[in-house]
C-alpha positions in Angstrom: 53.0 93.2 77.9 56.6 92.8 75.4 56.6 96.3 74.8 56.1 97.1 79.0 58.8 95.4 79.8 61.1 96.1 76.9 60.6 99.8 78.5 61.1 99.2 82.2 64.4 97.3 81.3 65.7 100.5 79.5 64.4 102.9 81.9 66.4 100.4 84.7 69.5 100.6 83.4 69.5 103.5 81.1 73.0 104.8 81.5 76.5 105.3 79.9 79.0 102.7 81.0 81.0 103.2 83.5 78.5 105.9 85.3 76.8 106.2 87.9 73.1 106.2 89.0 70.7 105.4 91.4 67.6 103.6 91.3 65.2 102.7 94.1 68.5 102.6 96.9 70.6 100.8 94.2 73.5 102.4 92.5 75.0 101.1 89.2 78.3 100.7 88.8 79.3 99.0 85.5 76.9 99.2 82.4 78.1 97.7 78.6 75.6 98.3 75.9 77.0 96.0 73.3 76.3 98.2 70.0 79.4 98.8 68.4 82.0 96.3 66.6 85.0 97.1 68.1 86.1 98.4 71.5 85.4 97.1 75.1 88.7 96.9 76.7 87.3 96.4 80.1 86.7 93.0 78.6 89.5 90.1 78.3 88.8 88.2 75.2 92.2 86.2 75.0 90.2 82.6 75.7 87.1 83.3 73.7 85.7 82.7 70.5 83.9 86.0 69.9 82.1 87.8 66.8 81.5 91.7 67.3 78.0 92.9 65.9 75.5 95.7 66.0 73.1 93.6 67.7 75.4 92.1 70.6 78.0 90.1 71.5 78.1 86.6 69.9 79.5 84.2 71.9 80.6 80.3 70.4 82.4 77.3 72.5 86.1 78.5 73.4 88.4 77.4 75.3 87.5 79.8 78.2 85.3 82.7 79.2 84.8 86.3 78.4 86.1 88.2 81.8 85.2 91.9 82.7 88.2 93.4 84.1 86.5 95.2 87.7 87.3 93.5 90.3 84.4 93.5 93.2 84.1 92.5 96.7 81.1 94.0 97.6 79.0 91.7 99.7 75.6 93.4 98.0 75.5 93.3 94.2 73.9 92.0 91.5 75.1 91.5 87.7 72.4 91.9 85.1 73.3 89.9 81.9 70.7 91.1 78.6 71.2 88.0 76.6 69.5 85.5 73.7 70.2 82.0 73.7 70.7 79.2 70.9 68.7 76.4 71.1 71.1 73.8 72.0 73.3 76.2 74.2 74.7 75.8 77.6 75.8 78.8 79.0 78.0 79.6 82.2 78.2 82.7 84.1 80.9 82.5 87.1 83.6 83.9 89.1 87.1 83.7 87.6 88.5 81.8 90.4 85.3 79.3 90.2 84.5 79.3 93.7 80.8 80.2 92.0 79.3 79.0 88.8 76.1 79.1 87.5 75.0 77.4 84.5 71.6 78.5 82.2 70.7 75.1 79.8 68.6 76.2 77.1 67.8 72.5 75.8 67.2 71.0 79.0 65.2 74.2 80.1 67.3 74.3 83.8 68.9 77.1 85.2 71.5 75.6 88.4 74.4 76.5 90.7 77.5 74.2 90.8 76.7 73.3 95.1 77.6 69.5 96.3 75.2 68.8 95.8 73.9 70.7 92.4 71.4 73.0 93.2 68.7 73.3 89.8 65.2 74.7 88.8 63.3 73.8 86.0 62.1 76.8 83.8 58.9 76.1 82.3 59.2 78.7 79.8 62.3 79.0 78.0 62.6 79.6 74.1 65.1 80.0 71.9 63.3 82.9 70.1 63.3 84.4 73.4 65.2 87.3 75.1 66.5 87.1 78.4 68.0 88.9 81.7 70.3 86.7 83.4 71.0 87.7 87.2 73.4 86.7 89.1 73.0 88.4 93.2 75.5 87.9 96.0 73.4 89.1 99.6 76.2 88.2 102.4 75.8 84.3 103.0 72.9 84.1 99.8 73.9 83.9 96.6 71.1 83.7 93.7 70.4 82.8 89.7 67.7 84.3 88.5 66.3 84.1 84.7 63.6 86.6 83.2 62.2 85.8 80.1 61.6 89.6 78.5 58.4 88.2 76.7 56.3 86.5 79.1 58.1 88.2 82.0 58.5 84.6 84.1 61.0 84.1 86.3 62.7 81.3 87.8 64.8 81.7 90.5 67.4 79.4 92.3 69.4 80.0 95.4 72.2 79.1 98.1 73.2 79.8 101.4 77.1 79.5 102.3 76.9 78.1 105.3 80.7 78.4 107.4 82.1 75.9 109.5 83.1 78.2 112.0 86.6 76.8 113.0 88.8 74.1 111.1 89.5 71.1 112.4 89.0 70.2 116.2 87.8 74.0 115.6 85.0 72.8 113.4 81.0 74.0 114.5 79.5 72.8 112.1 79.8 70.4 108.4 78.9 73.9 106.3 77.5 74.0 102.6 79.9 76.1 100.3 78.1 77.8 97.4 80.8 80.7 97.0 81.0 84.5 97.2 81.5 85.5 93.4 85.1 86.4 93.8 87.1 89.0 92.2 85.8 89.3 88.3 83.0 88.1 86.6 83.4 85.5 83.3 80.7 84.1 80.8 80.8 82.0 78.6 79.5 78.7 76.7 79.9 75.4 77.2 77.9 73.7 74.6 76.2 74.5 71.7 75.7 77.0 68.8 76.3 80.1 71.3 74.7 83.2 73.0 74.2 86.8 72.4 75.1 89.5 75.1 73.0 92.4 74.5 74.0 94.5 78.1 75.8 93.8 81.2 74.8 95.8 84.2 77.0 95.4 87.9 74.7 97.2 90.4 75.3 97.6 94.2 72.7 96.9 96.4 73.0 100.5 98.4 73.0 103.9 97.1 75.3 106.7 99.6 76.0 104.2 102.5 76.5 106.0 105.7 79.7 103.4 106.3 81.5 101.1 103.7 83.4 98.2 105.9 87.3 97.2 103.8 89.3 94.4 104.8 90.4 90.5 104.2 88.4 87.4 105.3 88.0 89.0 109.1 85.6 91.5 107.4 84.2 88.6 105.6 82.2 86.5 108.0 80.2 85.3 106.0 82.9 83.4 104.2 83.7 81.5 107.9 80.6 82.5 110.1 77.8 79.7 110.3 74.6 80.7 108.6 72.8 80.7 112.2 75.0 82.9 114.1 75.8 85.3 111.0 74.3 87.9 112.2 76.2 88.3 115.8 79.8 88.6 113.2 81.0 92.0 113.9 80.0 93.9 110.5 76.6 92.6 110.7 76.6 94.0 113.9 77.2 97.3 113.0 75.1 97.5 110.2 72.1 96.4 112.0 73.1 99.2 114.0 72.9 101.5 111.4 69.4 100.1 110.1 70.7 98.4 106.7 72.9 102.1 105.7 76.1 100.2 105.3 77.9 97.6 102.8 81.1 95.5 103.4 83.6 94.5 101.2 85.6 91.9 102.3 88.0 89.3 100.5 89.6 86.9 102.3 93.3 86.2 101.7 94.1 89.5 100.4 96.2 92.3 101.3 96.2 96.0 101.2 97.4 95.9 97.7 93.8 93.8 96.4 91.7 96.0 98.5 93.7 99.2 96.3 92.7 98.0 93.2 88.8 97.1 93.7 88.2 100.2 96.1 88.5 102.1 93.0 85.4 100.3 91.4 83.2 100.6 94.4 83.4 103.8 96.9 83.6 106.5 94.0 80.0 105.1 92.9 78.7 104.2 96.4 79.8 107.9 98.0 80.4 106.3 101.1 80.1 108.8 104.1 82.5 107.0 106.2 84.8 104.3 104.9 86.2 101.4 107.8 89.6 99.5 106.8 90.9 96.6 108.9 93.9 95.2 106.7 97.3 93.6 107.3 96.8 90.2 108.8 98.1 88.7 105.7 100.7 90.9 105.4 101.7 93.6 102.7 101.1 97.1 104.7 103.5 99.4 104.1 103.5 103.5 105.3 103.6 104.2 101.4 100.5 102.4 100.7 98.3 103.2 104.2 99.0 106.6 102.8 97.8 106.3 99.5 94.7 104.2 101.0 93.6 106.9 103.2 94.6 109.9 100.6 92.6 108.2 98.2 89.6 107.6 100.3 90.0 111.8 101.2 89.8 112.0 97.5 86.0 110.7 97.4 85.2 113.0 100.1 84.8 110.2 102.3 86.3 110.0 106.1 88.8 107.1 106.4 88.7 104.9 109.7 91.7 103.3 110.3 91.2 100.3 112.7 93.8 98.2 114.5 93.6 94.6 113.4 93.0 91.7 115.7 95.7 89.7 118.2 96.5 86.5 116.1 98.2 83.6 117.9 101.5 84.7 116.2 102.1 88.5 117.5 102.2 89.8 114.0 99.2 91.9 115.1 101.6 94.0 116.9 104.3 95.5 114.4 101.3 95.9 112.1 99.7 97.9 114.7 102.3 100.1 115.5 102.7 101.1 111.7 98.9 101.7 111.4 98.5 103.6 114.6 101.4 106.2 113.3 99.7 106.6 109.7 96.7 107.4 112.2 98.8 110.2 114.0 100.1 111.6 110.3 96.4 111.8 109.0 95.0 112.6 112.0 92.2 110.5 111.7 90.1 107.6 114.1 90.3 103.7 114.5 88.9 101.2 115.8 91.0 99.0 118.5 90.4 96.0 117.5 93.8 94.2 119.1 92.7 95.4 122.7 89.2 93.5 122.9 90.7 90.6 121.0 93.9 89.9 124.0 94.0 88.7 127.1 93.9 90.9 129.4 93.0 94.1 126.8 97.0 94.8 126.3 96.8 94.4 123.0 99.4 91.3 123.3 98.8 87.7 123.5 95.4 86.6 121.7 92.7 85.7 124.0 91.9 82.4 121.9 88.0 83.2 123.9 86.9 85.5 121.0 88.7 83.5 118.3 87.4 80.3 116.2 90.2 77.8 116.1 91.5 76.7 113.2 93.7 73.3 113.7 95.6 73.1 110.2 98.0 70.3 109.8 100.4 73.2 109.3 99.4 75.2 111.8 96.8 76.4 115.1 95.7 79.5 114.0 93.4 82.3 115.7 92.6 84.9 113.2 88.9 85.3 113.0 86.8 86.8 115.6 83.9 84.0 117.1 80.6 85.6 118.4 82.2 87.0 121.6 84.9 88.6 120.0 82.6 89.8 117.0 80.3 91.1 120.2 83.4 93.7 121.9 84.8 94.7 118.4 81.3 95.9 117.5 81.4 97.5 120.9 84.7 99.5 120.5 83.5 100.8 117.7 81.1 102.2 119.9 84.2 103.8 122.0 86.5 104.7 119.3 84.1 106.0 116.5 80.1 106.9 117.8 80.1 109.4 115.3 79.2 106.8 112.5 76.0 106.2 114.4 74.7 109.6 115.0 
């Protein structure tokens, strides 16, 4: 049984780093075999206390985590962590901006994810003498620890679902349940105890040669502000549904066109996207220069850049934004989505119509940024005007 599942872990994730393959609809886009003594520089080491061997990565108690430098947004991943434990260790696997942390707790044989409250599962089987694979999986609203023991081949699984609140405020739907979506880079490390040895560590996305890849900030993230029981009437879900399950978003709220840049270059060139959908600019930062290089880059992977217009907002800023967007559209003669004429009043592409908008009552401001169920309902169908070709 050891030896079987010693050899369907290598034939899972038998690659060089940094390549790609697919498995079973999955495609790998990171993989770190930690064999030599020197090396890594996709890794930051600058907080941790680390000790390069043949056999792994030893990791002690530092002052922070180990970080791998590829920044991901994809709503559909998993990282694989190959790893063997102290027997007093405490080890933590997170995001670097902590929204998410999971914590695996050798001597008081718990695995748990940092919720209020703490979600936790007991693991019946855990031994120091043991080898482990540590997932972490991120599926839209779910997010998941999973621990594998290698020898007995048990696993214990705990998992969340971020629930949205819909609005802020007076705007509020609902009370919500926040586990996080695994932002931007991946960190481990060790809070207690004699340490941990990192054998591999595998990022794999959840697809393999989408038909569509969906880019954007926190409007192609609903599932950062969507409640869990209307999540899948929020525009991208709709879309994929329509395409049977052949399509992945990456969305990262807060961001601008300069964020989605850097981590599109750790995601499409693996994925081989068909089509690739971009709604940025709401929080700023679009420039010709960069729309350029955003669509020449996407041309690059062989892919087809959609362009869309993004949503009215309560402020106008929709419209300069759309202006520039529509005349990089013209230059590269390709298609959008428009997204500010089913999100106005009276489809002019003006003054939001605050019926397809959650509202969000700050005490700094009254915002309407994010489509609700309606408006999620006509961008979906404009894509069904501007671009039907993705469905065919």
């Amino acid at each position: 049984m050891r030896y079987l599942l010693l050899f369907c872990l290598i034939l899972f994730v038998f690659q060089g780093s940094g390549q790609q393959i697919s498995l079973s609809g999955t495609t790998v886009l990171y993989d770190q075999h930690f064999i030599r003594t020197e090396g890594y520089n996709e890794l930051d080491f600058s907080k941790a206390n680390v000790k390069f061997t043949s056999q792994g990565l030893q990791l002690y108690k530092s002052e922070g985590p180990v970080r791998l430098n590829r920044y991901y947004a994809l709503a559909q991943r998993v990282i694989r962590y190959h790893v063997k434990l102290g027997a007093d260790a405490k080890a933590i696997f997170q995001s670097d901006k902590g929204d998410f942390i999971a914590i695996v707790d050798m001597p008081n044989k718990t695995i748990s994810i940092q919720t209020d409250p703490v979600l936790a599962r007991k693991v019946m089987d855990m031994n120091p003498e043991h080898e482990y694979l540590v997932e972490i999986h991120r599926d839209y609203q779910c997010s998941s620890l999973k621990l594998i023991n290698l020898y007995s081949g048990e696993e214990t699984e705990v998992r969340g679902i971020n629930d949205g609140t819909g609005g802020v405020g007076r705007g509020t739907e609902g009370t919500g349940f926040q586990v996080g979506r695994q932002y931007d880079y991946y960190c481990f490390g060790i809070l207690e105890g004699s340490g941990m040895l990192v054998k591999q560590i595998v990022v794999q996305a959840k697809q393999a040669n989408p038909i569509l890849l969906i880019y954007g900030d926190s409007i192609t993230e609903p599932e950062g502000y969507y409640p869990e029981k209307s999540f899948s009437q929020s525009w991208t879900q709709l879309i994929i549904n329509h395409l049977n399950g052949k399509a992945v978003s990456s969305g990262r709220g807060g961001t601008t066109i300069n964020e989605l840049l850097e981590r599109i270059k750790n995601e499409l060139p693996y994925l081989k996207a068909k089509y690739v959908m971009i709604t940025i600019g709401t929080n700023g930062g679009n420039t010709p220069e960069n729309l350029s290089q955003l669509v020449e880059y996407i041309q690059s992977q062989g892919a087809v850049p959609i362009l869309n217009n993004i949503p009215a907002n309560e402020s106008g800023t929709h419209i300069p934004v759309n202006e520039m967007i529509e005349h990089i559209r013209e230059k590269y003669k390709i298609k959008g989505c428009q997204f500010d004429i089913v999100t106005s009043k009276d489809q002019l592409g003006k003054e939001v119509d605050h019926s397809t908008m959650y509202f969000e009552d700050y005490d700094w401001g009254k915002i309407y940024h994010h489509p609700n169920v309606k408006g999620s309902k006509l961008m979906y169908l404009r894509t069904l005007i501007d671009v039907p070709e993705i469905y065919q």
